[in-house]
Backbone and ligand atoms as CSV (ligand in chain L), in Angstrom:
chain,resi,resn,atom,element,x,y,z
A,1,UNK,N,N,-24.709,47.360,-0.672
A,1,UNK,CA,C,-23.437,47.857,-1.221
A,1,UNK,C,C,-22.279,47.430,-0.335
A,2,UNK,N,N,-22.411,47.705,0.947
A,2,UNK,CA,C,-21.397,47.273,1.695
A,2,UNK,C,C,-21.129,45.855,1.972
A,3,UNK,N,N,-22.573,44.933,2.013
A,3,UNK,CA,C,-22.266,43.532,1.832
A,3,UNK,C,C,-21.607,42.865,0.793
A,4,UNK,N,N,-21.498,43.678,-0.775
A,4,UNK,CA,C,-21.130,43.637,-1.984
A,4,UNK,C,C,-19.552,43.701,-1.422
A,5,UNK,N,N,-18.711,44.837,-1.319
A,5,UNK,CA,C,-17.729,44.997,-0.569
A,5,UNK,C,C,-16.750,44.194,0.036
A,6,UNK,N,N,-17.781,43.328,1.246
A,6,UNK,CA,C,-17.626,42.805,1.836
A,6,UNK,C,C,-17.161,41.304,1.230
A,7,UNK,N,N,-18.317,41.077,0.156
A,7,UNK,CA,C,-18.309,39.688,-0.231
A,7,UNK,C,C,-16.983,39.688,-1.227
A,8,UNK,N,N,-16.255,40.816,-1.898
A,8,UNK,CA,C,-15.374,40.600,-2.860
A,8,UNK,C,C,-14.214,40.621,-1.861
A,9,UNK,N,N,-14.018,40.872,-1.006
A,9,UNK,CA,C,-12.898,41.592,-0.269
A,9,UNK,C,C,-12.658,40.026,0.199
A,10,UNK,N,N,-14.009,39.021,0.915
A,10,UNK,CA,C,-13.639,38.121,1.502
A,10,UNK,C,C,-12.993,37.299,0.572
A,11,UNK,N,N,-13.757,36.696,-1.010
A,11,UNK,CA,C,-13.461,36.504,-2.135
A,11,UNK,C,C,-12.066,36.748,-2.065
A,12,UNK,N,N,-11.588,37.851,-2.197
A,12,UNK,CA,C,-10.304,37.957,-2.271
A,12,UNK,C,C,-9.028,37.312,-0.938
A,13,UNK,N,N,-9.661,37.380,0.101
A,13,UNK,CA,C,-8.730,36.889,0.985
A,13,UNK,C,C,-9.133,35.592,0.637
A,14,UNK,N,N,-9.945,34.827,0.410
A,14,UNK,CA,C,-9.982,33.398,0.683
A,14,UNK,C,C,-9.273,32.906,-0.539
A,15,UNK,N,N,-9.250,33.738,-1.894
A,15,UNK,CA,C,-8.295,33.024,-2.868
A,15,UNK,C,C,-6.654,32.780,-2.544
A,16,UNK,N,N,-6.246,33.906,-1.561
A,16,UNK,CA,C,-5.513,34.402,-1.187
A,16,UNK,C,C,-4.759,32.585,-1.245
A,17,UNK,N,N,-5.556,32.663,0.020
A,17,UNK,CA,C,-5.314,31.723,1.153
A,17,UNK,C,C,-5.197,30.402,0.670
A,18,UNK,N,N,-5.701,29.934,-0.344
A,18,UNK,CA,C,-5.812,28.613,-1.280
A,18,UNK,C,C,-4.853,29.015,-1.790
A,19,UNK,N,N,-4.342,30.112,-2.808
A,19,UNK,CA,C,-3.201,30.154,-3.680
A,19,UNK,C,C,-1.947,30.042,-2.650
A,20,UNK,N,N,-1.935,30.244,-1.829
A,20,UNK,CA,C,-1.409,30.579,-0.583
A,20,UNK,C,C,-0.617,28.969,-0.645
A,21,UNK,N,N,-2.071,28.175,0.111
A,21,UNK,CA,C,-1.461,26.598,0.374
A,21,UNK,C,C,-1.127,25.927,-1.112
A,22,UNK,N,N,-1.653,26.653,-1.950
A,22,UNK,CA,C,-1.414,25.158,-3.110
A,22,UNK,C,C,0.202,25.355,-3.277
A,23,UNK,N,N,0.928,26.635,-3.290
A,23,UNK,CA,C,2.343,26.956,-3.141
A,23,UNK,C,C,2.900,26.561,-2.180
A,24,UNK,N,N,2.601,26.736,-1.161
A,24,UNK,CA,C,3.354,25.630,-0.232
A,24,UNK,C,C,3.232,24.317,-0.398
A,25,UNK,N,N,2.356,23.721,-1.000
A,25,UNK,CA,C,2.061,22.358,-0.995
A,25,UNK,C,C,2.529,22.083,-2.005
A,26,UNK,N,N,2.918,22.405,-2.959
A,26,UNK,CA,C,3.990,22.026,-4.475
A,26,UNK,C,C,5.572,22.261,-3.818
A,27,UNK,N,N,5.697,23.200,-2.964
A,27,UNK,CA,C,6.871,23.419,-2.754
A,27,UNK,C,C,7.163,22.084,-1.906
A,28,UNK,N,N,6.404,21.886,-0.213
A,28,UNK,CA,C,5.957,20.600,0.304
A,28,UNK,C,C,6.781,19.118,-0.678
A,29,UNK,N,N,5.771,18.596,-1.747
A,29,UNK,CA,C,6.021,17.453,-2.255
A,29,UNK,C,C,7.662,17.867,-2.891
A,30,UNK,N,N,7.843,18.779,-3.347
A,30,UNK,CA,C,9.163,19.058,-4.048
A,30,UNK,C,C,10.427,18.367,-3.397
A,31,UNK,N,N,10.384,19.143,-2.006
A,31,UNK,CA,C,11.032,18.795,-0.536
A,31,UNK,C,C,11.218,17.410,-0.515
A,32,UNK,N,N,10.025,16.906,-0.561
A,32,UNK,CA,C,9.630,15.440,0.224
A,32,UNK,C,C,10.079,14.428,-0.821
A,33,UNK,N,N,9.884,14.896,-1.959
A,33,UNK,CA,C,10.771,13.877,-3.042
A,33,UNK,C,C,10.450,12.330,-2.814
A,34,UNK,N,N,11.365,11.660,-2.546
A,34,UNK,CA,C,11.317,10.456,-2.734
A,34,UNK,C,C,10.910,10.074,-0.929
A,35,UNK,N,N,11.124,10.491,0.096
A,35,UNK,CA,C,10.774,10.634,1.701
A,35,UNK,C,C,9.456,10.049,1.034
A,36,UNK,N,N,8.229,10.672,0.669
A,36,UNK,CA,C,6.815,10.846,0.698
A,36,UNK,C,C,6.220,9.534,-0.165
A,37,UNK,N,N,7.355,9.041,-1.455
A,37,UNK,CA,C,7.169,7.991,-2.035
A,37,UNK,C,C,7.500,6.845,-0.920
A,38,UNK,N,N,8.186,6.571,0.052
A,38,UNK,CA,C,9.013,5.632,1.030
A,38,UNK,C,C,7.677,5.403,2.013
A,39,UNK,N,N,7.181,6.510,2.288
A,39,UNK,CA,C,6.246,6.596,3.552
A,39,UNK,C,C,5.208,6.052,2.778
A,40,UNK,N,N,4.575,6.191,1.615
A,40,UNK,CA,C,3.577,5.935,1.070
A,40,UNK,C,C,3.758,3.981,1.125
A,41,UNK,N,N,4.723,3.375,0.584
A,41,UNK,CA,C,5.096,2.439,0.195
A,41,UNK,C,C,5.083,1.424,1.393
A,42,UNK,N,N,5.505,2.025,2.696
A,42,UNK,CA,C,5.785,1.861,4.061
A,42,UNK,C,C,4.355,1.573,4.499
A,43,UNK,N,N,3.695,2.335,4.787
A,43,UNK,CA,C,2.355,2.409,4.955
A,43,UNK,C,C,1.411,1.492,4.164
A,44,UNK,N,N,1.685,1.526,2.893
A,44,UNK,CA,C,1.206,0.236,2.273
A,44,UNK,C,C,1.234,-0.912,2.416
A,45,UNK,N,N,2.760,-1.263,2.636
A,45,UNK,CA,C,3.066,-2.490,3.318
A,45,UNK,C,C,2.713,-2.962,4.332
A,46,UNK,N,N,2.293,-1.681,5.595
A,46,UNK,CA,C,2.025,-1.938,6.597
A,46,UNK,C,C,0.325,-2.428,6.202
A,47,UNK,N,N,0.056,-1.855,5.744
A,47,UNK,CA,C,-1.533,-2.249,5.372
A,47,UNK,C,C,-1.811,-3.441,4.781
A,48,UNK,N,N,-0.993,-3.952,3.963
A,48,UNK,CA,C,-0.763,-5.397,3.859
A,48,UNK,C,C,-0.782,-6.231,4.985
A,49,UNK,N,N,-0.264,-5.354,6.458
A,49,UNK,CA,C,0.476,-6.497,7.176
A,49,UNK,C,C,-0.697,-6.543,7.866
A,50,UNK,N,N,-1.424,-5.731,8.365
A,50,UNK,CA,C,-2.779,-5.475,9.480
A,50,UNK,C,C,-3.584,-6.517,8.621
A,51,UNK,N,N,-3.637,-6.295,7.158
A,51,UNK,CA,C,-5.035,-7.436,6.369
A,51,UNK,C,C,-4.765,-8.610,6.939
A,52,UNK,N,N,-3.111,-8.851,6.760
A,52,UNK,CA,C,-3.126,-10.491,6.857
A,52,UNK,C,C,-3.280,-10.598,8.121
A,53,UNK,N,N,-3.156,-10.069,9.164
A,53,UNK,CA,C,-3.102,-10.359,10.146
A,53,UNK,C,C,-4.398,-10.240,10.720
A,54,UNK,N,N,-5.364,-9.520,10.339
A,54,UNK,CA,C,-6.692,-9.721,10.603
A,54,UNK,C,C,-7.636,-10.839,10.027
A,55,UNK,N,N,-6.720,-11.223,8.514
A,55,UNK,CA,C,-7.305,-12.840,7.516
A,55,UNK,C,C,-7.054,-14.003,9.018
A,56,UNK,N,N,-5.370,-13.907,8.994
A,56,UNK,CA,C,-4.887,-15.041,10.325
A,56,UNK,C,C,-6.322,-15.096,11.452
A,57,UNK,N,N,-6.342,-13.787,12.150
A,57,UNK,CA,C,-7.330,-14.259,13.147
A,57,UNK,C,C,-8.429,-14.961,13.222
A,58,UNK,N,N,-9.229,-14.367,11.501
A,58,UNK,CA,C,-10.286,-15.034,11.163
A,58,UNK,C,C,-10.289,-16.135,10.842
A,59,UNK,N,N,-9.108,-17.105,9.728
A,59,UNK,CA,C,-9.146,-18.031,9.237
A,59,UNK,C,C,-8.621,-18.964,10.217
A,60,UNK,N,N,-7.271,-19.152,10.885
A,60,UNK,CA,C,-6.631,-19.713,11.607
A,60,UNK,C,C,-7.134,-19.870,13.108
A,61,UNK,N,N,-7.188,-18.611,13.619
A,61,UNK,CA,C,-7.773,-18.771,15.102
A,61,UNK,C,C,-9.541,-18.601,15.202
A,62,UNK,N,N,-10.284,-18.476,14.014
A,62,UNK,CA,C,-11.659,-18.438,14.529
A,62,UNK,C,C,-12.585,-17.238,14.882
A,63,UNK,N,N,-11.606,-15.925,15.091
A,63,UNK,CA,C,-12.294,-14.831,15.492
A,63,UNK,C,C,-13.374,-14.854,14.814
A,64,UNK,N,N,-14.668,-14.002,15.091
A,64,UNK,CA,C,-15.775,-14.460,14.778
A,64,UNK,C,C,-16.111,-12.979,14.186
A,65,UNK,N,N,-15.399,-12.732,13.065
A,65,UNK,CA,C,-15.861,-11.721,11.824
A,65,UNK,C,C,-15.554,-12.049,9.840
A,66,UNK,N,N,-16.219,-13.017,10.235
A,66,UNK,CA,C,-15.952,-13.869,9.647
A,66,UNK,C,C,-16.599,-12.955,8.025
A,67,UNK,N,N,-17.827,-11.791,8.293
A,67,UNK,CA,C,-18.458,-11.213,7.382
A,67,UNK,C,C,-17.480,-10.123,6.509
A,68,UNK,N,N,-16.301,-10.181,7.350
A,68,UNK,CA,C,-14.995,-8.872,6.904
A,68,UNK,C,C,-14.173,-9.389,6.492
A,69,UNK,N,N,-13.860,-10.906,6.191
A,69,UNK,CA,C,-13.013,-11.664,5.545
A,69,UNK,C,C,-12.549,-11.304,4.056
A,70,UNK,N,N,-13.770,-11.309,3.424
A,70,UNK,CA,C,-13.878,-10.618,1.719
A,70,UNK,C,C,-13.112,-9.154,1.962
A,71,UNK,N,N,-13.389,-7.975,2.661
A,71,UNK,CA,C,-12.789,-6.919,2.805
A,71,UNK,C,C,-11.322,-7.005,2.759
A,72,UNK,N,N,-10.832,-7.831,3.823
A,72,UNK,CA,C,-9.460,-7.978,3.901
A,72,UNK,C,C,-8.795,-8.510,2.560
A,73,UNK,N,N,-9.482,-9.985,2.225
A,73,UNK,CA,C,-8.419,-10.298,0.915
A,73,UNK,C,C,-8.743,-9.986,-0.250
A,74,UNK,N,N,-9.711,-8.457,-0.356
A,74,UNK,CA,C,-10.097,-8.185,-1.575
A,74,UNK,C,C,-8.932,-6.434,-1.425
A,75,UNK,N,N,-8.560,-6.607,-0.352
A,75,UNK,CA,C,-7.920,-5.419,-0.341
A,75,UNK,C,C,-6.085,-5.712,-0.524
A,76,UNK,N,N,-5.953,-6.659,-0.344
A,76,UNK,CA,C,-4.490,-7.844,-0.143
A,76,UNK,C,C,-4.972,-7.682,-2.003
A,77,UNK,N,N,-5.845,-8.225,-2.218
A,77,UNK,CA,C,-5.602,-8.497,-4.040
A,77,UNK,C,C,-5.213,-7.487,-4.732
A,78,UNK,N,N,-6.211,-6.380,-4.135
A,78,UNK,CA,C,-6.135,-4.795,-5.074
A,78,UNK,C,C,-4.238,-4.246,-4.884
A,79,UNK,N,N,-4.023,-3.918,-4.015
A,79,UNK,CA,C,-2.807,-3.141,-3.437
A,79,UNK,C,C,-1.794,-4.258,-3.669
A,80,UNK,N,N,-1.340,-5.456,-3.895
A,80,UNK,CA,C,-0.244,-5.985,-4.502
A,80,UNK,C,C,-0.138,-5.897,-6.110
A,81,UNK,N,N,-1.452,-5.366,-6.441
A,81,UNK,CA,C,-1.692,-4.965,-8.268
A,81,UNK,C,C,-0.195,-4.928,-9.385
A,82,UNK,N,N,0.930,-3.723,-8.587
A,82,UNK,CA,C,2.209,-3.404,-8.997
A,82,UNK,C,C,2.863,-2.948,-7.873
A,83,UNK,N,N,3.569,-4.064,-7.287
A,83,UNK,CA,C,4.501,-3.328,-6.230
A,83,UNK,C,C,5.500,-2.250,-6.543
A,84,UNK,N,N,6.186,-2.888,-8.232
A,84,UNK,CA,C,7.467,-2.386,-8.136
A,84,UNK,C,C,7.254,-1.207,-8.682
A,85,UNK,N,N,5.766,-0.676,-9.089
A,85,UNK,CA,C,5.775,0.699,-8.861
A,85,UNK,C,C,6.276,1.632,-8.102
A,86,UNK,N,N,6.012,1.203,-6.775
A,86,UNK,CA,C,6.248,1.702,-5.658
A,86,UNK,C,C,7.488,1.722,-5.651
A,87,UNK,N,N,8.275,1.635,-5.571
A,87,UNK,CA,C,10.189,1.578,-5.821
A,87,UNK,C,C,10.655,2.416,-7.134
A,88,UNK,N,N,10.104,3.796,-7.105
A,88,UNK,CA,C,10.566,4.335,-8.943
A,88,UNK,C,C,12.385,4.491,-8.038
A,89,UNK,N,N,13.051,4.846,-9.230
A,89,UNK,CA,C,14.487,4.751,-9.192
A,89,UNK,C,C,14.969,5.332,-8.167
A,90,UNK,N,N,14.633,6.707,-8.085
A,90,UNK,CA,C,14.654,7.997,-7.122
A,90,UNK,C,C,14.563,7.596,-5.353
A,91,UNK,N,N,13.867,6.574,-5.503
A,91,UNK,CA,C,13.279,6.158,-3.923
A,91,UNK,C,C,14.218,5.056,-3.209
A,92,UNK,N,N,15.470,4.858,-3.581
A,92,UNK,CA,C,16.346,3.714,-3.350
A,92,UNK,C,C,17.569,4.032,-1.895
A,93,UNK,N,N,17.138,5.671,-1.689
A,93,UNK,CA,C,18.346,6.301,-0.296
A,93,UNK,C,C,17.045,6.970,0.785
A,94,UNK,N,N,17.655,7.293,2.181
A,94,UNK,CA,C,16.916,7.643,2.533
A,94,UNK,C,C,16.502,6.533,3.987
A,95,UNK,N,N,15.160,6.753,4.230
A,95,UNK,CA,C,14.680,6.077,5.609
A,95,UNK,C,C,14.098,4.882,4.956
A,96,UNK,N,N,14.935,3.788,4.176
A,96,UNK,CA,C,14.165,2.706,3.431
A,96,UNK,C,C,14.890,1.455,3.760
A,97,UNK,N,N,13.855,0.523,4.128
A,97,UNK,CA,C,14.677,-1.001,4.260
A,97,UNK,C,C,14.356,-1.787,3.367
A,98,UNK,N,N,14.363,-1.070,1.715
A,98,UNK,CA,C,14.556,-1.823,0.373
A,98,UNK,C,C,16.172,-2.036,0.517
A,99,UNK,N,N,16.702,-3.637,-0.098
A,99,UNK,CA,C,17.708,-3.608,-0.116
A,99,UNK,C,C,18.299,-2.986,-1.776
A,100,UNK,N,N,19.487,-2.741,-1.957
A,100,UNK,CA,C,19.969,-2.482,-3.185
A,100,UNK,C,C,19.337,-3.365,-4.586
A,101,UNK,N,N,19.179,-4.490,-4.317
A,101,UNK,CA,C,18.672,-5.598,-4.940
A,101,UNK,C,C,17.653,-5.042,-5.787
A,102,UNK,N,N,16.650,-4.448,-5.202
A,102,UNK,CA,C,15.143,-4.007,-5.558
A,102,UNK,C,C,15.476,-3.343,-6.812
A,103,UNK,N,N,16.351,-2.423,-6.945
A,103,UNK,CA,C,16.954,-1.835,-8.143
A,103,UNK,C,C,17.639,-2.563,-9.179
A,104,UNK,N,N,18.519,-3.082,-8.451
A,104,UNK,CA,C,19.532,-4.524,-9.458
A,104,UNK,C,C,18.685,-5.747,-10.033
A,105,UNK,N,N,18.040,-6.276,-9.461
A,105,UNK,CA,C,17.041,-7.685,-10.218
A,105,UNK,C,C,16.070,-7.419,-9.725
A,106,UNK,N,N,15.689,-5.997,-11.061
A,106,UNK,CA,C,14.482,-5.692,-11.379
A,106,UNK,C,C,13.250,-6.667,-11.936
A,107,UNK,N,N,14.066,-7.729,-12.720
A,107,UNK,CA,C,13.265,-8.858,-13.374
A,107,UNK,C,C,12.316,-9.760,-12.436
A,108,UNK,N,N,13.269,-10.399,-11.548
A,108,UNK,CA,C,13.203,-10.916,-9.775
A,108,UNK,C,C,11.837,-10.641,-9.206
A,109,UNK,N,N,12.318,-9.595,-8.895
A,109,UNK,CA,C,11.269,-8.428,-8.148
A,109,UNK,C,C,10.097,-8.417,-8.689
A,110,UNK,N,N,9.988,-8.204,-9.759
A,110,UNK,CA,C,8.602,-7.980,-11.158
A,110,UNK,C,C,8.114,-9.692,-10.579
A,111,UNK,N,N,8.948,-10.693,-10.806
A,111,UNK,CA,C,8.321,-12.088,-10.751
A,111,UNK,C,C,7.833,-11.987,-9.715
A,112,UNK,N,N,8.576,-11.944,-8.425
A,112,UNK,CA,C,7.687,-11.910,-6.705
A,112,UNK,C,C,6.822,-11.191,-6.434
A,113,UNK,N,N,6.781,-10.007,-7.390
A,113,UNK,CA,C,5.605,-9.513,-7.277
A,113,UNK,C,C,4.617,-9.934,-7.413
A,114,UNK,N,N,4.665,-10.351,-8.631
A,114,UNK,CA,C,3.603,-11.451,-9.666
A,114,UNK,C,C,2.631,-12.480,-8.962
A,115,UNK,N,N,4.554,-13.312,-8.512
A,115,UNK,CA,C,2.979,-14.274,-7.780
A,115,UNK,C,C,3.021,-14.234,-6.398
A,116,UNK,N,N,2.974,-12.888,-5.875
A,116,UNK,CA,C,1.955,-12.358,-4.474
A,116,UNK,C,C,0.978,-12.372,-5.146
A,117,UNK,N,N,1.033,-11.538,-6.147
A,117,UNK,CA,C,-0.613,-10.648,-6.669
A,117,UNK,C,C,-1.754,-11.982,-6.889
A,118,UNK,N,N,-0.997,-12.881,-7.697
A,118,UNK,CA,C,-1.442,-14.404,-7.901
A,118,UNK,C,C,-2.000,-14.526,-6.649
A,119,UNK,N,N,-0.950,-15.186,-5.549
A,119,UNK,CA,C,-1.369,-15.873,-4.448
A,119,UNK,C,C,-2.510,-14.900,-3.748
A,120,UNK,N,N,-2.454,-13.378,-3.840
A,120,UNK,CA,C,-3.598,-12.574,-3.729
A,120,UNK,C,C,-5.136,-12.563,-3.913
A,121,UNK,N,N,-4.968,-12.660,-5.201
A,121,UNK,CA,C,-5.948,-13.080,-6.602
A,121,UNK,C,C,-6.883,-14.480,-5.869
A,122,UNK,N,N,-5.854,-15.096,-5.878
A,122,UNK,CA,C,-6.394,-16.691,-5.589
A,122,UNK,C,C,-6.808,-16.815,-4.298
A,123,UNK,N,N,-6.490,-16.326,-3.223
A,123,UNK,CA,C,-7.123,-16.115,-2.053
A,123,UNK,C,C,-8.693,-15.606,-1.916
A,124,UNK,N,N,-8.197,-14.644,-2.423
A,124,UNK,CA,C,-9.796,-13.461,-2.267
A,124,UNK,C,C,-10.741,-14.556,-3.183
A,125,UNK,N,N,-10.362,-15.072,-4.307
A,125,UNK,CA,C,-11.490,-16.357,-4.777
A,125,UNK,C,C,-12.031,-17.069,-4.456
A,126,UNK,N,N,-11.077,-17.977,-3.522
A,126,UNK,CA,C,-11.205,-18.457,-2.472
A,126,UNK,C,C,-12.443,-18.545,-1.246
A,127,UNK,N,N,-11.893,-17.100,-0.930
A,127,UNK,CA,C,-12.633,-16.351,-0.286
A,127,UNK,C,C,-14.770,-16.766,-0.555
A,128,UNK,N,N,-14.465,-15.880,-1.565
A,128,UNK,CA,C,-15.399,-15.602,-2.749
A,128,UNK,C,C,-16.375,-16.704,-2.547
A,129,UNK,N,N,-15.880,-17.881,-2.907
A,129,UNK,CA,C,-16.292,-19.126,-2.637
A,129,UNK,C,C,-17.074,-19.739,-1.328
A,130,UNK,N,N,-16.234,-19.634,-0.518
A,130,UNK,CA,C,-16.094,-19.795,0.543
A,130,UNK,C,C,-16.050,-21.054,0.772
A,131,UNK,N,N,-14.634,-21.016,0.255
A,131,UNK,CA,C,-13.999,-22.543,0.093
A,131,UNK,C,C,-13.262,-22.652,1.278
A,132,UNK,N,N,-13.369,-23.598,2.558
A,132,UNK,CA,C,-12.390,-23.760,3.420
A,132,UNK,C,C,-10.762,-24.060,3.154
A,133,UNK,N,N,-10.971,-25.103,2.549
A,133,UNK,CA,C,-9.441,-25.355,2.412
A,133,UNK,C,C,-8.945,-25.060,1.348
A,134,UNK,N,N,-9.648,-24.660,0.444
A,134,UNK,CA,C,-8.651,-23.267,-0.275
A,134,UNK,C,C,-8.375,-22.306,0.101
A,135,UNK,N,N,-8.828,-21.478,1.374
A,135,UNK,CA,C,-8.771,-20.440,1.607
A,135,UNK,C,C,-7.506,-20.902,2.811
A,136,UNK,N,N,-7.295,-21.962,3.587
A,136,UNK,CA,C,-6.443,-22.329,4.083
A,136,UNK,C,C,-4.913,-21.837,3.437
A,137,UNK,N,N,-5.162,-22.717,2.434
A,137,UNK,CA,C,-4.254,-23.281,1.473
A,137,UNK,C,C,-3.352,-21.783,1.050
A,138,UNK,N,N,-4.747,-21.022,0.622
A,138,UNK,CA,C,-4.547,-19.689,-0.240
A,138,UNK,C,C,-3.506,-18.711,0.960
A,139,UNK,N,N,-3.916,-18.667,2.120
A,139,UNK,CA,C,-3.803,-18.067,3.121
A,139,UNK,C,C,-2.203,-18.285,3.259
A,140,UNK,N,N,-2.191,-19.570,3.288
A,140,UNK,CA,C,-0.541,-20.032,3.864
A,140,UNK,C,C,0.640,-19.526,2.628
A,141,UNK,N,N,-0.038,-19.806,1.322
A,141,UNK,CA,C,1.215,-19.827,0.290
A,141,UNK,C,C,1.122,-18.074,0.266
A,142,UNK,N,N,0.375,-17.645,0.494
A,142,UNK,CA,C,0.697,-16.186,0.284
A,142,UNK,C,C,1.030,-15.763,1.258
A,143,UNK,N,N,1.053,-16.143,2.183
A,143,UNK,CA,C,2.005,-15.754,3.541
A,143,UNK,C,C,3.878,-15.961,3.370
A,144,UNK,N,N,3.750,-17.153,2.183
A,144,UNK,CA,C,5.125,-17.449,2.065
A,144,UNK,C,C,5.763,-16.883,1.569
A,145,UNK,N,N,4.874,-16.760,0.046
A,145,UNK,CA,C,5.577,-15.247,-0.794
A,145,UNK,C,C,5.733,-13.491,-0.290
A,146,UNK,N,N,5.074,-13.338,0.392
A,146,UNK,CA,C,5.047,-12.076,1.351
A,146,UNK,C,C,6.782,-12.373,1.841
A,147,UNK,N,N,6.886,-13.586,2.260
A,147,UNK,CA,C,7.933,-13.845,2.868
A,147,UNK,C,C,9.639,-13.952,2.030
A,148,UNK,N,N,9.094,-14.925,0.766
A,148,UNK,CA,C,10.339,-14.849,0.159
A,148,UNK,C,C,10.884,-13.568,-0.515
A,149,UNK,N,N,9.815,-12.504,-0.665
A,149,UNK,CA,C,9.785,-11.473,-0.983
A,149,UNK,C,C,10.844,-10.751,-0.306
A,150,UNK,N,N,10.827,-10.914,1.171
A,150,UNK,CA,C,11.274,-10.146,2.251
A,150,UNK,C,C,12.710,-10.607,2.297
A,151,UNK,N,N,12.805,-11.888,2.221
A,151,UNK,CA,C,14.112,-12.298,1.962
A,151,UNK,C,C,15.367,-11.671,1.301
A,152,UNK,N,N,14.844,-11.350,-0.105
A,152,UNK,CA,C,15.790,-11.264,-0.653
A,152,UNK,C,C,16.273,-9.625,-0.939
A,153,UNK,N,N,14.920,-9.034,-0.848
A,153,UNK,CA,C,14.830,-7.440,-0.911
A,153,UNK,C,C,14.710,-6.145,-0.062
A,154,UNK,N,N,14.604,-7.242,1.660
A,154,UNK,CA,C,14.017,-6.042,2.547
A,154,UNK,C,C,15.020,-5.974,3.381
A,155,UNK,N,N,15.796,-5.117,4.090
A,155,UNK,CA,C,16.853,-5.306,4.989
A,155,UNK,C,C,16.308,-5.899,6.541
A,156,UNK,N,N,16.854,-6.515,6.740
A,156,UNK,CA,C,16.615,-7.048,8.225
A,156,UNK,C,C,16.843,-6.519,9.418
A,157,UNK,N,N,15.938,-6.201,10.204
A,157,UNK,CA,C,16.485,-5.256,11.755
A,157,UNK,C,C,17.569,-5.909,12.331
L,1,HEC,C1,C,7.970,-8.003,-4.451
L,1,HEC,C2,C,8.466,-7.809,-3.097
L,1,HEC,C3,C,7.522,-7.692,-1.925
L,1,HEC,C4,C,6.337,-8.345,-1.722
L,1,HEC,C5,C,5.671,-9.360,-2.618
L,1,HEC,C6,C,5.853,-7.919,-0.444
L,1,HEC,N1,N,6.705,-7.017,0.121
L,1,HEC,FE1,FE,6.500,-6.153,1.960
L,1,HEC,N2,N,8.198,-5.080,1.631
L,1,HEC,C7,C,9.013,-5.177,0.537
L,1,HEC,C8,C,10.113,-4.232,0.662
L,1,HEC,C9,C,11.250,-4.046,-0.336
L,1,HEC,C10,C,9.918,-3.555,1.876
L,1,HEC,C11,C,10.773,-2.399,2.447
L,1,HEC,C12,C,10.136,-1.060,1.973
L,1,HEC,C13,C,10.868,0.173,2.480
L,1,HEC,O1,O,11.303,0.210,3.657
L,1,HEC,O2,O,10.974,1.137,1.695
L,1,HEC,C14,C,8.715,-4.133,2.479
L,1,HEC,C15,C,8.204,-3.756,3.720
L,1,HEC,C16,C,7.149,-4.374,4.367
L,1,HEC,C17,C,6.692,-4.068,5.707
L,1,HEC,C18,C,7.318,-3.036,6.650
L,1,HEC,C19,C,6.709,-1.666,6.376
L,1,HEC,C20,C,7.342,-0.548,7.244
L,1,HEC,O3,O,6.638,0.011,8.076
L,1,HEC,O4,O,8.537,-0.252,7.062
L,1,HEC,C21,C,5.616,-4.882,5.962
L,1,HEC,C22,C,4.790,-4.948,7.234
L,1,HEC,C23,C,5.391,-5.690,4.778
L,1,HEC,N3,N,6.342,-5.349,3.820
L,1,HEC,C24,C,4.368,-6.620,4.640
L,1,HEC,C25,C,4.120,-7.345,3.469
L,1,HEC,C26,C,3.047,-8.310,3.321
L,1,HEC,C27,C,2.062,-8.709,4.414
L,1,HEC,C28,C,3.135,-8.805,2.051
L,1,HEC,C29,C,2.283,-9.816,1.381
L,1,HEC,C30,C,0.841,-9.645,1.361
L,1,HEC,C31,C,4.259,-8.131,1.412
L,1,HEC,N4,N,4.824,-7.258,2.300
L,1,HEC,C32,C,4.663,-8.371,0.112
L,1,HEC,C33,C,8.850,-6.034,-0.536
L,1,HEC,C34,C,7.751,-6.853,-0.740
């Protein structure tokens, strides 16, 4: 009887405690608004930047993990899928080094996206293959578009 007691009483504090966080945590994202979309986007990018830069070591300098190659540009393919998702309207002020642009030539943007995802796509095939000098090849032009990307849309330190 008293373990009965016991077990509803805990029951009851532990719903407590979940109803508890899921309210703070709606209130949380509410707050965070477009901040949480920026960081997400940020972080993504950055995760872009560690792949390529772990592809570079392998392909260019030789590092000898050569078995994690597929990992990296199968993860470069997936996550350039829709960038300009990542940019909804709301997310354009704030701690962001999107330039104004990203909003204005929306069309632009949609294209550079495109053919990252391409030069993405075609890498990890590459890959796949294990085609040397396509994967060269693949490696460099999508390094470029990463780049012209940056050009025209990312603010510069
Ligand atoms: C279609 C445009 C576009 C493409 C393609 C693109 N980026 Fe970006 N990238 C951006 C924009 C815009 C930002 C700034 C985001 C912000 O600060 O909100 C950014 C930011 C970054 C950052 C800085 C993240 C931070 O911590 O602030 C890195 C690193 C980066 N990109 C790497 C890459 C790599 C690597 C690729 C290619 C595999 C790539 N990006 C492809 C538009 C692009």
């Amino acid at each position: 009887m008293y373990r009965r007691v016991m077990n509803a009483r805990t029951l009851l504090v532990s719903t407590a405690i979940v109803l508890g966080m899921m309210a703070s945590g709606a209130v949380h994202s509410f707050d965070e608004g477009a901040g949480v979309t920026i960081d997400y986007r940020q972080g993504l990018m950055r995760a872009l930047g560690g792949n390529m830069a772990a592809t570079a070591a392998i392909v260019v300098d030789g590092a000898p993990f050569r078995d994690q190659l597929s990992t990296h540009t199968r993860y470069i393919a997936d996550a350039t899928r829709d960038i300009p998702a990542l940019f909804p309207e709301d997310s354009d002020f704030g701690e962001t080094d999107a330039l104004p642009s990203v909003w204005e030539d929306v069309e632009r943007f949609a294209e550079l996206s495109r053919e990252n995802h391409d030069a993405a796509v075609a890498l990890h095939e590459a890959v796949e293959q294990g085609d040397d000098a396509a994967i060269m090849a693949g490696f460099r032009s999508l390094g470029e578009s990463c780049r012209s990307c940056h050009e025209d849309f990312r603010r510069r330190e």
